[in-house]
Wavefront OBJ file of the C-alpha trace (Angstrom):
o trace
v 126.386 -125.632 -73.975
v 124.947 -122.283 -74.984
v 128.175 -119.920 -73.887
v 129.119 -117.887 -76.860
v 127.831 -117.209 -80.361
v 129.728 -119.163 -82.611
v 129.571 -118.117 -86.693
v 127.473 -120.047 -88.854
v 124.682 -120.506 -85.612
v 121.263 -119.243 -85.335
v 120.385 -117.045 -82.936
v 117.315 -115.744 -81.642
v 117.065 -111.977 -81.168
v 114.468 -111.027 -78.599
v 113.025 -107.065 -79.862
v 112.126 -104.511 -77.443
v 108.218 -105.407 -78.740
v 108.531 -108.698 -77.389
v 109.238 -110.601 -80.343
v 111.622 -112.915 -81.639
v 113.716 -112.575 -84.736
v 115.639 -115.938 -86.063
v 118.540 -114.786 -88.204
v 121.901 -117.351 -88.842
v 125.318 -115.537 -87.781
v 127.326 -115.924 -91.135
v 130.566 -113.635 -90.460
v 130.312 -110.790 -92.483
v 126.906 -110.483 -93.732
v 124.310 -107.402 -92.727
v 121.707 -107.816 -90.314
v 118.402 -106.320 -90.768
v 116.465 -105.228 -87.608
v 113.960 -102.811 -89.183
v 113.640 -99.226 -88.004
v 116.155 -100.534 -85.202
v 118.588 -100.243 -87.927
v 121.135 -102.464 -89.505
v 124.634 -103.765 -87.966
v 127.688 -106.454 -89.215
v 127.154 -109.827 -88.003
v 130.703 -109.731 -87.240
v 129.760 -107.640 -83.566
v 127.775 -111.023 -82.481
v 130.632 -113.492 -83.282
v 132.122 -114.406 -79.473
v 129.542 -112.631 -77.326
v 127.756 -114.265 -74.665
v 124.306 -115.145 -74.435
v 121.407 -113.836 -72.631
v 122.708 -110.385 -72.951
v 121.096 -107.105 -73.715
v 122.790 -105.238 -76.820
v 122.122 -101.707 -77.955
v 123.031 -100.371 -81.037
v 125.259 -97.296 -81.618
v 124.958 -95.752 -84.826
v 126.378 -92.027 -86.384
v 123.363 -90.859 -84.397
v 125.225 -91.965 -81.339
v 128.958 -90.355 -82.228
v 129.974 -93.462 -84.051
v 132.008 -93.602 -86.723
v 130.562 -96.675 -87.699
v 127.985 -98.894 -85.941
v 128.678 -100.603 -82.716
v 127.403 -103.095 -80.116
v 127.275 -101.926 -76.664
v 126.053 -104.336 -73.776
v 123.610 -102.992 -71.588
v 124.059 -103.530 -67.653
v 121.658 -105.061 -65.847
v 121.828 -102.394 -63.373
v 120.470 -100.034 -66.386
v 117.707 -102.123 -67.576
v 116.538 -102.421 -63.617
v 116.460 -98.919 -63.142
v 114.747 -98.190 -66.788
v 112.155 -100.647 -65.396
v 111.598 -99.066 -61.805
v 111.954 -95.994 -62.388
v 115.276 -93.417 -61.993
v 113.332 -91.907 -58.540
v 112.235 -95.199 -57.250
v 111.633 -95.541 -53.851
v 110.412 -98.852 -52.126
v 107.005 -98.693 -50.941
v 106.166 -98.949 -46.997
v 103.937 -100.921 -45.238
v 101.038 -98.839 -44.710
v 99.869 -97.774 -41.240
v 96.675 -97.175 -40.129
v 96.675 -93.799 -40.559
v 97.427 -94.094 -44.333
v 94.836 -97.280 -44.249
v 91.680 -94.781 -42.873
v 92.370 -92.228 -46.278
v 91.746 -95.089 -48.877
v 92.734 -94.774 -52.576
v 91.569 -91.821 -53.454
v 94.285 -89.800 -51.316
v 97.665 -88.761 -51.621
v 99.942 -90.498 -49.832
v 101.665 -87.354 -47.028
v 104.203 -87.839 -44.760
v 104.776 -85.887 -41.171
v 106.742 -83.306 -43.021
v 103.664 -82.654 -45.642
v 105.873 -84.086 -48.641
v 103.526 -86.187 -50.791
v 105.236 -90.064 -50.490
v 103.315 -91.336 -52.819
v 100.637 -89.888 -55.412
v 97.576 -91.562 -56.466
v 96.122 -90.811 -60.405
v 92.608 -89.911 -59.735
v 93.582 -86.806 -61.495
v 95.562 -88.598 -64.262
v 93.599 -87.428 -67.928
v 94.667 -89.723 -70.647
v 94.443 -87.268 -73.615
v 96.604 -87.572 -76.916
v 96.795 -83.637 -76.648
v 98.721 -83.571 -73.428
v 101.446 -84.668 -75.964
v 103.260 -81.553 -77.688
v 105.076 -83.556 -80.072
v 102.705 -85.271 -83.140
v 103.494 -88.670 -84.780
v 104.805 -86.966 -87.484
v 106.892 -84.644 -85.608
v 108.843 -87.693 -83.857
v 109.131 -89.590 -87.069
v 110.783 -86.533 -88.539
v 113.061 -86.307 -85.622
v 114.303 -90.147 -86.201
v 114.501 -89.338 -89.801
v 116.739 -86.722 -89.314
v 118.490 -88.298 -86.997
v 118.204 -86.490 -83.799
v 120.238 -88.186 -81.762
v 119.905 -91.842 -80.200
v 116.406 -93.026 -78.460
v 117.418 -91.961 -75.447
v 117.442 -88.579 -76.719
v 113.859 -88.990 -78.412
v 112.511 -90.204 -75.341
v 113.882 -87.426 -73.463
v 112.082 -84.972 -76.267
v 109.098 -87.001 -75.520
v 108.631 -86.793 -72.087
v 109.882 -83.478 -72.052
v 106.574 -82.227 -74.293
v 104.429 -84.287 -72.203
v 102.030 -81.084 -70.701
v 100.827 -83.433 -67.339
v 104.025 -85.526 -66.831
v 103.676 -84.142 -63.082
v 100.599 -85.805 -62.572
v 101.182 -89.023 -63.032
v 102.015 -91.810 -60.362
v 105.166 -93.349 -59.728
v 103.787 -96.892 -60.565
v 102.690 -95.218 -64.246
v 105.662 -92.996 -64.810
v 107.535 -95.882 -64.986
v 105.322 -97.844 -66.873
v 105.072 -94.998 -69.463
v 108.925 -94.380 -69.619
v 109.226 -98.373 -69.911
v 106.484 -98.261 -73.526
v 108.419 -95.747 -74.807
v 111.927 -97.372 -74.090
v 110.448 -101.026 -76.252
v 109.063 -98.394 -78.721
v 112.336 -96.524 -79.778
v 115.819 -97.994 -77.553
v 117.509 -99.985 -80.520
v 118.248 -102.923 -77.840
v 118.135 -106.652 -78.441
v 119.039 -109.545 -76.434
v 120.705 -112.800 -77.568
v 118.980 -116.058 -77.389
v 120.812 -119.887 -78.523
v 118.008 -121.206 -80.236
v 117.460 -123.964 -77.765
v 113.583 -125.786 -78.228
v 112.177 -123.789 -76.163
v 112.880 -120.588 -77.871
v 111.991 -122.204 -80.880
v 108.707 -123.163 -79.977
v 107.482 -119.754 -78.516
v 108.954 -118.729 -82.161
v 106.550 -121.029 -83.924
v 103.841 -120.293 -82.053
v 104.368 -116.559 -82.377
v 104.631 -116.846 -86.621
v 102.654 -120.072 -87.732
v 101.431 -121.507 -84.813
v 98.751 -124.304 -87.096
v 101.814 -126.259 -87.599
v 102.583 -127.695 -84.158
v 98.449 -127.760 -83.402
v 99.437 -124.485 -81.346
v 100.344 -126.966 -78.613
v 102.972 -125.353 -75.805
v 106.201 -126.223 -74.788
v 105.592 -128.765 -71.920
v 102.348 -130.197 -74.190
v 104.670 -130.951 -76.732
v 107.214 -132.585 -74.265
v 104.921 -134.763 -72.762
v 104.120 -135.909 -76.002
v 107.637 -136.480 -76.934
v 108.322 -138.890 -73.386
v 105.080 -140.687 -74.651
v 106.522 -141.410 -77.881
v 109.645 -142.377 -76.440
v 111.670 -139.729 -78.771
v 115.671 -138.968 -77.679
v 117.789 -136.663 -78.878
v 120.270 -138.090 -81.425
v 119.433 -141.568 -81.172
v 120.236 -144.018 -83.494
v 117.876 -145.747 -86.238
v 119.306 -147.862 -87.426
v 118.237 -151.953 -87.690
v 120.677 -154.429 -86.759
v 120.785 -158.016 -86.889
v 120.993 -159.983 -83.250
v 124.086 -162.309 -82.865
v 121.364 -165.478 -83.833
v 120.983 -163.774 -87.075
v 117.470 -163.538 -87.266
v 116.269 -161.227 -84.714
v 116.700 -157.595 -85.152
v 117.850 -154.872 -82.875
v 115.680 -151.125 -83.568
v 113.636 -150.911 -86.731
v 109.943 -151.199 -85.701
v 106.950 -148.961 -86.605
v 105.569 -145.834 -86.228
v 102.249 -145.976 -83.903
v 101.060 -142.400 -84.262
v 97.116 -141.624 -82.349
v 95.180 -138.499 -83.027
v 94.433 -136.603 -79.844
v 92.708 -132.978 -79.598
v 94.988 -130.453 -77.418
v 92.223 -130.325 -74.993
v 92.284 -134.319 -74.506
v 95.871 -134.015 -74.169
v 95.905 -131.184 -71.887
v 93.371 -133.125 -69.700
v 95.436 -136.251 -69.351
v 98.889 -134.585 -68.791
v 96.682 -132.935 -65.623
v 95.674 -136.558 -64.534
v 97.664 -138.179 -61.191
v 99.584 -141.396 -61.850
l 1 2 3 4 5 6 7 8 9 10 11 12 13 14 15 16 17 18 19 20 21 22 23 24 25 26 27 28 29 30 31 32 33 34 35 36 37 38 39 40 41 42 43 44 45 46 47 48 49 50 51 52 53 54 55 56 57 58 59 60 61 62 63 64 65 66 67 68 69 70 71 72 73 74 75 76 77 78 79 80 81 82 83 84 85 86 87 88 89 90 91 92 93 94 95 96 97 98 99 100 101 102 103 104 105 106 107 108 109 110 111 112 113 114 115 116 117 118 119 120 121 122 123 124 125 126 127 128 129 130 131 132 133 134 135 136 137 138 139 140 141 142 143 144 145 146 147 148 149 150 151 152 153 154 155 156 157 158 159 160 161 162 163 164 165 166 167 168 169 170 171 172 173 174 175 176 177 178 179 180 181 182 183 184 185 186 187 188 189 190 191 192 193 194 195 196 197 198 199 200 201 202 203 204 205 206 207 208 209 210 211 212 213 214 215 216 217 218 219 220 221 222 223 224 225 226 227 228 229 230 231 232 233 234 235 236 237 238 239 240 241 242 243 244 245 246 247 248 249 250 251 252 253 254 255 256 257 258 259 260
């Protein structure tokens, strides 16, 4: 069903913060995507779903901007870590030094390094807030490049772990990559949407709360209401009322969790 963006579709675009921006692909209009930048919604028209876009602006060597999709393989190794290395089961020799050691092999290379001497201190970072805004103002290059900058004025990069280099190269990746990923607005997208921007009008009920509610009220998608007379003529097929009860999410919640 959901296979390629079609024009005049909405389409959820999933930010590197997490959140979800609803915009309708008309062909040839400008979308908006904040200090991300802006691109043509022409680019979306006939892409799949489900995939990770960057953009690529003048500040990349464009011309003019462009959609490039991100591999999977990239956004695996952005997440672990370029120097990843799966971890070992740990022997008892590793077991008897406890947290609070570095991890040393036979050799006396450390295998893995533990963050009891980690400082987190704002002034272990060269670069200022204003500093980095000037450099995306000026357009430094892409956020690969600012991230590089970053990291590279970073005075105790070498002391962190492997677990938190990767989780600080990973906060700075949602903070300045210009990536988004396609979503078809399907209901379940459209309900984490809701409840992320005015979540008082659906009683800030979830996604399966709400479908349990829906299989109680007996409520298909596309069917017919229309009132028709029987063959006798005075019966009626459809029509009927409306029964609607009020129920607190917490009441609800506790009967969905009741065995039938």
């Amino acid at each position: 069903m959901h296979s390629y963006i079609r024009p005049n579709t909405h389409v959820a675009l999933r930010l590197p913060s997490g959140l979800l921006k609803v915009i309708e692909i008309t062909p040839n209009t400008t979308i908006n995507l904040g200090k991300f930048g802006t691109f043509n919604s022409s680019l979306l028209l006939g892409r799949p779903y489900y995939y990770t876009y960057e953009l690529l602006d003048k500040d990349d060597g464009k011309s003019k901007t462009e959609l490039r999709i991100v591999p999977a393989a990239e956004l695996h190794a952005e997440a672990l870590g370029d120097d990843y290395v799966p971890t070992t089961e740990p022997t008892e020799d590793t077991a008897e030094r406890g947290p609070g050691f570095d991890i040393v092999g036979e050799d006396g290379q450390v295998l893995m390094r533990n963050n009891r001497l980690t400082v987190d201190d704002a002034s272990r970072q060269a670069l200022s807030m204003a500093e980095i805004e000037e450099l995306k103002k000026a357009g430094a290059g892409s956020g690969k490049e600012i991230i590089a900058k970053i990291m590279a004025s970073h005075n105790a990069l070498d002391e962190k772990t492997t677990f938190s280099l990767a989780k600080y190269t990973l906060r700075k990746s949602k903070k300045y990559m210009k990536r988004f990923t396609a979503l078809p607005l399907d209901i379940g997208i459209l309900i984490e949407y809701v409840l992320e921007k005015e979540s008082h009008k659906i009683m800030e009920l979830r996604e399966d709360l709400l479908g349990l509610i829906c299989s109680w009220a007996n409520i298909h998608s596309g069917e017919s209401s229309r009132v028709l007379k029987a063959e006798d003529g005075v019966s009626q097929i459809g029509g009927g009322r409306w029964l609607m009860r009020r129920m607190t999410t917490r009441r609800a919640t506790k009967m969905a969790r009741q065995p039938r």
